[in-house]
MDTraj code that builds the backbone (N, CA, C; nanometers):
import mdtraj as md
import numpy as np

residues = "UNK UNK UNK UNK UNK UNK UNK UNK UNK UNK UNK UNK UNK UNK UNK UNK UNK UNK UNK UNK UNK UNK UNK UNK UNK UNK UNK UNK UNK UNK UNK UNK UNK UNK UNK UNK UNK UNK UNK UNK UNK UNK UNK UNK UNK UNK UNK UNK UNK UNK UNK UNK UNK UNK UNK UNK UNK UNK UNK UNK UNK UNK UNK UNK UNK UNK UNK UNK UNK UNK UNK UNK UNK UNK UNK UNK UNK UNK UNK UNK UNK UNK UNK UNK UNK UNK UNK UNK UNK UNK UNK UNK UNK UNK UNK UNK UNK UNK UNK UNK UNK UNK UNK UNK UNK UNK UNK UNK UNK UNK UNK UNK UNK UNK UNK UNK UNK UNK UNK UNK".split()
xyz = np.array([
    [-8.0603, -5.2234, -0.0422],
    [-8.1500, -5.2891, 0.0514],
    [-8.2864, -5.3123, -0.0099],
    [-8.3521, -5.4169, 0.0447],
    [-8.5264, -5.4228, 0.0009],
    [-8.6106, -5.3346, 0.0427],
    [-8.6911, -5.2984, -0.0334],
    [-8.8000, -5.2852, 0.0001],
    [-8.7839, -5.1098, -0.0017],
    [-8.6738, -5.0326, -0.0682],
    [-8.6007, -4.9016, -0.1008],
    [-8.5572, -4.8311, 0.0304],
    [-8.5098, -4.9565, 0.1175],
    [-8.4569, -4.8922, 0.2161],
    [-8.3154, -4.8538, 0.2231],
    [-8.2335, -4.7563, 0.2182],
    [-8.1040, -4.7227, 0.2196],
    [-8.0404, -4.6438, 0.2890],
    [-7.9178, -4.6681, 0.3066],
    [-7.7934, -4.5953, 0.3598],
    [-7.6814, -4.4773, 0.2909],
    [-7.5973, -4.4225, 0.3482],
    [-7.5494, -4.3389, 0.3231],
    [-7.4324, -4.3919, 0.3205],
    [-7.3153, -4.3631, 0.1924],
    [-7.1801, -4.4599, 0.2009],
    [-7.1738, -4.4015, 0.3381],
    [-7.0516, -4.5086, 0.3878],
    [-6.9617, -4.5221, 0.4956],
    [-7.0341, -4.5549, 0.5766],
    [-7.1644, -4.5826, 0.6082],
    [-7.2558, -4.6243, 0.7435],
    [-7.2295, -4.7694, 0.7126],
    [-7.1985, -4.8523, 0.8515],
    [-7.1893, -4.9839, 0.8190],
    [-7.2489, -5.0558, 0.9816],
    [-7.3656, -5.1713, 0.9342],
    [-7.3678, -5.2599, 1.0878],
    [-7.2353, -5.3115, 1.1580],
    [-7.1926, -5.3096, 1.2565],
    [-7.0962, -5.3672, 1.2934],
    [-7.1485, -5.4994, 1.4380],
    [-7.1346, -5.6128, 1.4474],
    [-7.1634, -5.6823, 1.5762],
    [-7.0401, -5.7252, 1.6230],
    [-7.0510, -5.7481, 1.7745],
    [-6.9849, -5.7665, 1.8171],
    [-7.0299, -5.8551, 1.9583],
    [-6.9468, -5.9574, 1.9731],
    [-7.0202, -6.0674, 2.1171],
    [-6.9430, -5.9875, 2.2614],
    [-7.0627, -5.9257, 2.3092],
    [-7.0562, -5.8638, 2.4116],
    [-7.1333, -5.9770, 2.5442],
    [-7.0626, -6.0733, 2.6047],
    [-7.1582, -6.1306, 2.7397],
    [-7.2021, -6.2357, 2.6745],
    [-7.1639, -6.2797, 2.5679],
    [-7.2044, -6.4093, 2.5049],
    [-7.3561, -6.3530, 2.3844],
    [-7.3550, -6.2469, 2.4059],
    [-7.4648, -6.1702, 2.3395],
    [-7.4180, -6.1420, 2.2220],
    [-7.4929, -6.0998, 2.0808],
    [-7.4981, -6.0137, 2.0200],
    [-7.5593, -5.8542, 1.9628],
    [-7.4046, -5.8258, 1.9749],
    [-7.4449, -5.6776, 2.0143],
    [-7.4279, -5.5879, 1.8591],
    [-7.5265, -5.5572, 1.8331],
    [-7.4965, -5.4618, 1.6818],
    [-7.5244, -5.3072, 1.6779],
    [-7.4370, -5.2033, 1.6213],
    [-7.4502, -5.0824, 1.6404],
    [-7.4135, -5.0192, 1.4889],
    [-7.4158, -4.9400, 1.4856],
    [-7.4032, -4.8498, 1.3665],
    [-7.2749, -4.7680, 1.3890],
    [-7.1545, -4.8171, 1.2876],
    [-7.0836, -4.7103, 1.2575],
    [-7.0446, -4.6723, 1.1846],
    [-6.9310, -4.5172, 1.1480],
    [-6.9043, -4.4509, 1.0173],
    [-6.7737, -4.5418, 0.9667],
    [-6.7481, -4.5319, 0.8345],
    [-6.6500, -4.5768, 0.7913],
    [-6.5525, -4.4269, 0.7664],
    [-6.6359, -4.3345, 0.7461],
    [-6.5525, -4.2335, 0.6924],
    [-6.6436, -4.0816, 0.7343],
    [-6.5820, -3.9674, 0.7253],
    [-6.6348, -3.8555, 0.8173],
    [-6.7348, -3.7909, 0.7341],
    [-6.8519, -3.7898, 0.8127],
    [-6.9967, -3.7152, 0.7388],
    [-6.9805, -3.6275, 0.8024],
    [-7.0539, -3.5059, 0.7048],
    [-7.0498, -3.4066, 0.7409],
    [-7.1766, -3.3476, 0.8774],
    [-7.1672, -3.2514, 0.9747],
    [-7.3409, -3.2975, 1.0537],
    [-7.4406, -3.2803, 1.0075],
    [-7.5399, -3.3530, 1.0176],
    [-7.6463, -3.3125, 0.9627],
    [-7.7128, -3.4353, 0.8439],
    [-7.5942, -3.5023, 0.8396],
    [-7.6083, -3.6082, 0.6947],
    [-7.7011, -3.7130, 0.7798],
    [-7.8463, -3.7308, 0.6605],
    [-7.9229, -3.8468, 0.7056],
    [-7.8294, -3.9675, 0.6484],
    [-7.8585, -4.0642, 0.7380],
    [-7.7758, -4.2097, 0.7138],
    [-7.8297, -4.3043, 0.7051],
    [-7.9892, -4.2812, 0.6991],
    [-8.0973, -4.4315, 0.6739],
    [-8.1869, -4.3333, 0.5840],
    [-8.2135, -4.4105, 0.4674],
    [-8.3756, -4.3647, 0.4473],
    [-8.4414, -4.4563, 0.4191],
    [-8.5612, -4.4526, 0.5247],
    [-8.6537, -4.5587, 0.4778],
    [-8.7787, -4.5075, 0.4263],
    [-8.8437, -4.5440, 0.3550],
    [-8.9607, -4.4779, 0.2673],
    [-9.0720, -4.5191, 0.3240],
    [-9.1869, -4.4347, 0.3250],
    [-9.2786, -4.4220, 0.3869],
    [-9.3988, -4.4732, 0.4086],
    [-9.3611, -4.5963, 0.2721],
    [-9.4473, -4.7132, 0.2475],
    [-9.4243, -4.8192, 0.3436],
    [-9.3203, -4.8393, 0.4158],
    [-9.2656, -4.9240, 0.4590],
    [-9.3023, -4.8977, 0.6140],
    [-9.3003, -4.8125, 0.6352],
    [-9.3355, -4.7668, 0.7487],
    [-9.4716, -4.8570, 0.8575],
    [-9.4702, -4.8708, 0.9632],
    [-9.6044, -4.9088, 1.0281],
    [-9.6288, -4.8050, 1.1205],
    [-9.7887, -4.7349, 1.0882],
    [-9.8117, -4.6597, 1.1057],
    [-10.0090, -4.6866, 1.1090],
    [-10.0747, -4.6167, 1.2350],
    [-10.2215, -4.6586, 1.2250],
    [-10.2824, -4.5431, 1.1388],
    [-10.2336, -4.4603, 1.0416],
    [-10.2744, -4.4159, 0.9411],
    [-10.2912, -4.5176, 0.8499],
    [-10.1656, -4.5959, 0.7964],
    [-10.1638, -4.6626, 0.6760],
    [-10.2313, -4.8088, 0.7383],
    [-10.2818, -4.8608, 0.8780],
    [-10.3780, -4.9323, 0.8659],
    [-10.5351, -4.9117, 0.8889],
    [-10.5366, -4.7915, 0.9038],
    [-10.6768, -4.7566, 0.8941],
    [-10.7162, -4.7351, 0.7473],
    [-10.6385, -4.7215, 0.6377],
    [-10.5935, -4.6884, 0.5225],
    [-10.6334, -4.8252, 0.4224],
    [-10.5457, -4.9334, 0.4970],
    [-10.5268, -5.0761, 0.4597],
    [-10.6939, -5.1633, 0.5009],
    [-10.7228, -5.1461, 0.6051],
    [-10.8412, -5.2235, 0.6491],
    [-10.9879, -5.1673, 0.6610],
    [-10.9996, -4.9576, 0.6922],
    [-11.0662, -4.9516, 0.6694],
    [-11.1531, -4.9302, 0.8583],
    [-11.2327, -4.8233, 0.8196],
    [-11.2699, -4.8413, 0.9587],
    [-11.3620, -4.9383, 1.0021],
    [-11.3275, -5.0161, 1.1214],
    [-11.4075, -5.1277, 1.1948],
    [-11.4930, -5.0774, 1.2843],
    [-11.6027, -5.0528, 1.2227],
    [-11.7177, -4.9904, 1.3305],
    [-11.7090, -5.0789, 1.4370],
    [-11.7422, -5.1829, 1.4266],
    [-11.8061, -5.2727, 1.5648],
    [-11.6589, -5.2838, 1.6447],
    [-11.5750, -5.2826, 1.6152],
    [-11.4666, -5.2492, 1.7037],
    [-11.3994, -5.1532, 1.7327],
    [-11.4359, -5.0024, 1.6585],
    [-11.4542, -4.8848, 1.7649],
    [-11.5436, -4.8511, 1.8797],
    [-11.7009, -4.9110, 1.7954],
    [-11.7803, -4.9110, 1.9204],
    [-11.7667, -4.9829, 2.0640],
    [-11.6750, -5.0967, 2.0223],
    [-11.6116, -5.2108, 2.1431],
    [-11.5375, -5.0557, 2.2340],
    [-11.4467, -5.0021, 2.1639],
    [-11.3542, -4.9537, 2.2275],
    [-11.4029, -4.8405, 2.3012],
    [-11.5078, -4.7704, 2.1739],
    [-11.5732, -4.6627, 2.2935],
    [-11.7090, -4.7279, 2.4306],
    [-11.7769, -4.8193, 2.4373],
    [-11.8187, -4.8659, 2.5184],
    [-11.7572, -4.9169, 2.6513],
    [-11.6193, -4.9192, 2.6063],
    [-11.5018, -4.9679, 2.7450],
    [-11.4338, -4.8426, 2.7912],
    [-11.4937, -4.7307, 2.7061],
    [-11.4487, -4.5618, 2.7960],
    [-11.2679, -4.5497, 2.7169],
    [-11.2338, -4.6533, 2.6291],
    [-11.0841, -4.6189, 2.5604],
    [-11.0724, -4.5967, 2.4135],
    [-11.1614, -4.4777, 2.3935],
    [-11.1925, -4.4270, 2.2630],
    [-11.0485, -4.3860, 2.2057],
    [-10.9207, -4.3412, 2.3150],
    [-10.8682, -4.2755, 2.2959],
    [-10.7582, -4.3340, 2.2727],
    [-10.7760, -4.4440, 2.2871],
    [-10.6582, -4.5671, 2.2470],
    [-10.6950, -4.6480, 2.0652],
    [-10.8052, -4.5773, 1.9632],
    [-10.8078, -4.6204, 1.8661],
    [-10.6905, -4.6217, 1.7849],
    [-10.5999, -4.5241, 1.7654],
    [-10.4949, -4.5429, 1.6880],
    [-10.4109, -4.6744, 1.7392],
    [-10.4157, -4.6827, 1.8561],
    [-10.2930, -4.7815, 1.8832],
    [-10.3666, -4.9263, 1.8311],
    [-10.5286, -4.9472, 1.8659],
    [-10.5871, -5.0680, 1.8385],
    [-10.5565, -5.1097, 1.6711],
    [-10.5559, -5.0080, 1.6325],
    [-10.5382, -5.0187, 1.4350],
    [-10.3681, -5.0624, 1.4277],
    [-10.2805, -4.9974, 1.4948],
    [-10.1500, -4.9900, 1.4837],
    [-10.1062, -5.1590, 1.5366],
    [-10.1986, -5.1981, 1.6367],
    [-10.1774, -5.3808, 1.6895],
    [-10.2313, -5.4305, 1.6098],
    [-10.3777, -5.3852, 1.5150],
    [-10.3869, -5.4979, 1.4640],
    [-10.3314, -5.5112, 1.2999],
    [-10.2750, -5.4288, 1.2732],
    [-10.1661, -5.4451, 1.1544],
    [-10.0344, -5.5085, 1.2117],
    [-9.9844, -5.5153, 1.2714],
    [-9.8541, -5.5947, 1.3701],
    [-9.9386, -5.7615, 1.3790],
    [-10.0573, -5.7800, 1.4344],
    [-10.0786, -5.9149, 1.4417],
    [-10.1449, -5.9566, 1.2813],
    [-10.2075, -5.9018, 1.2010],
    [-10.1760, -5.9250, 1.0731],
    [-10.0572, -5.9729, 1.0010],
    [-9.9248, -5.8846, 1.0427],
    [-9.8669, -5.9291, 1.0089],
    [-9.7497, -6.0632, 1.0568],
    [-9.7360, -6.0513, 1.1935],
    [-9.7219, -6.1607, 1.2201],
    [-9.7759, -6.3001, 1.2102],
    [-9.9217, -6.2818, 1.1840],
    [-9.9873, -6.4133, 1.1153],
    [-9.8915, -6.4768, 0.9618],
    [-9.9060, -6.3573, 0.9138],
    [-9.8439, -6.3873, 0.7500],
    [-9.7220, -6.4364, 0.8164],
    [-9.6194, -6.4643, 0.8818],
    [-9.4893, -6.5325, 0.9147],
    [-9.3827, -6.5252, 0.7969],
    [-9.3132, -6.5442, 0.7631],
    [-9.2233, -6.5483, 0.6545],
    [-9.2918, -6.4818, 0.5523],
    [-9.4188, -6.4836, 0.4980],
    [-9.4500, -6.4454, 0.4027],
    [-9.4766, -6.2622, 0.4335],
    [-9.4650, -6.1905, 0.5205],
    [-9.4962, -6.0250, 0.5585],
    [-9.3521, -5.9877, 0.5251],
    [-9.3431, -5.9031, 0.4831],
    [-9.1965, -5.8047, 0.4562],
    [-9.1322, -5.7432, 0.5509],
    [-9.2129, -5.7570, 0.6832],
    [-9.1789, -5.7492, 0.7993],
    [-9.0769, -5.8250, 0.8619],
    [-9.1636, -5.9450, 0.8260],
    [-9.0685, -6.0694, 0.8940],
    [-8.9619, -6.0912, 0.9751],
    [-8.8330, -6.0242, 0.9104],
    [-8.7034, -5.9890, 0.9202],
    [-8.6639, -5.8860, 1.0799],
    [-8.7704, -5.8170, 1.0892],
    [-8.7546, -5.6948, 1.1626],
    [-8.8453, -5.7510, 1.2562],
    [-8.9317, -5.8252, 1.2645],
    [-9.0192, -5.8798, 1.3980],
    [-8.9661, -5.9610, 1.4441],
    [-8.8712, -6.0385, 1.3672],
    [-8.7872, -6.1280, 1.3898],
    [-8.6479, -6.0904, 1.4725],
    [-8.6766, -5.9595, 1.4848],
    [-8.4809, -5.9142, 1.5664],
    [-8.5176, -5.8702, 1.6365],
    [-8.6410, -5.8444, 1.7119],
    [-8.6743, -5.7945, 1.8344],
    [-8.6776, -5.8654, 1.9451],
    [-8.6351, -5.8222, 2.0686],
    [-8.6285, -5.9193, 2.1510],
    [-8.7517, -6.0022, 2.1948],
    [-8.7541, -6.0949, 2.2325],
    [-8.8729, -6.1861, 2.3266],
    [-8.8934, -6.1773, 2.4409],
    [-8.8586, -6.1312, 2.4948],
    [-8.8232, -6.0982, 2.6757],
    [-8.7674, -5.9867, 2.7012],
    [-8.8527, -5.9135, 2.7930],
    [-8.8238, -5.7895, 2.8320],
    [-8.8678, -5.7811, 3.0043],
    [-8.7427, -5.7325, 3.0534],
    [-8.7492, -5.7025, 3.1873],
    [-8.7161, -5.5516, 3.2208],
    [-8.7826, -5.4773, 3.2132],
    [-8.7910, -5.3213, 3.2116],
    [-8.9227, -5.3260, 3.3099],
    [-8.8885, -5.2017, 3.3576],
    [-9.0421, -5.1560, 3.4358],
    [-9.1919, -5.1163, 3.3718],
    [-9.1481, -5.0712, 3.2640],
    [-9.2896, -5.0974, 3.1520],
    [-9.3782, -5.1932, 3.1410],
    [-9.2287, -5.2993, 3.1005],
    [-9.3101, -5.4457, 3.0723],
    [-9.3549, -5.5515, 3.1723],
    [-9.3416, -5.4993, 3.2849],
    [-9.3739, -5.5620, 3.3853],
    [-9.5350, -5.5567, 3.4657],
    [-9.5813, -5.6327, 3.5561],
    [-9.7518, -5.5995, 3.5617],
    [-9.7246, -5.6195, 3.7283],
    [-9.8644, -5.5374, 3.7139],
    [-9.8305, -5.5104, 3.9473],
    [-9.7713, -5.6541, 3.9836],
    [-9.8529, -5.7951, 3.9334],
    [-9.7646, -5.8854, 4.0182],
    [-9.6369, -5.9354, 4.0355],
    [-9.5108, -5.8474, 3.8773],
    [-9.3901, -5.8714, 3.9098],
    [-9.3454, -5.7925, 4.0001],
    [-9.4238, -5.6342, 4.0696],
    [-9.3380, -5.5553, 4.1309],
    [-9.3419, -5.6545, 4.2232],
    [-9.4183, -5.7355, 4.2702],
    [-9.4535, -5.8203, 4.3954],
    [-9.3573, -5.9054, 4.4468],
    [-9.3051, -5.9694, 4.3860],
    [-9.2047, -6.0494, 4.3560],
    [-9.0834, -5.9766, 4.4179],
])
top = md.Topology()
chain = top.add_chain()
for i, resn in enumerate(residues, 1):
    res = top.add_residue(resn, chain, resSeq=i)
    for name in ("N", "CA", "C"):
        top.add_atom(name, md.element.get_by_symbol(name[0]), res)
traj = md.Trajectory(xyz[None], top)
């Protein structure tokens, strides 16, 4: 895999059209023993608001934004979005790409929803 991401023999994607959908899951080809990791992905690869506070560096004037709005406590996540919209700018060209690209677009969960869908 790119980018030194790997598997463990016998782990294989499998899809399958479930509802006109595609549905993909992970299975064994052959019996691991318990305990066997079956992905490793390395830690470079990772998105994480360490490695963009790391990457960009602290943004005073937009911590001070954040602590003046009383959500000091939401800085990691602000670093962690704005490496995600970094990289979605880059489009094809982020190493991401691939993986921002298989996530869904639409989500109907109670999370993702805002007081005016409970309304509805």
């Amino acid at each position: 895999y790119a980018y030194g991401i790997g598997r463990a023999d016998g782990i294989q994607l499998v899809g399958e059209d479930v509802d006109g959908f595609l549905d993909v899951h992970v299975e064994t080809a052959q019996e691991l023993p318990a305990g066997t990791s079956v992905m490793y992905i390395p830690s470079d690869v990772i998105l994480s608001s360490n490695r963009a506070i790391a990457e960009f560096g602290r943004l005073e004037e937009a911590e001070s934004l954040l602590q003046a709005n009383g959500v000091e406590n939401e800085m990691r996540e602000f670093y962690l979005m704005l490496k995600i919209l970094v990289e979605l700018e880059k489009g094809e060209e982020s190493p991401y790409y691939h993986y921002f690209n298989g996530l869904p677009r639409f989500f109907a969960n109670g999370p993702s929803m805002t007081p005016f869908c409970y309304r509805c």
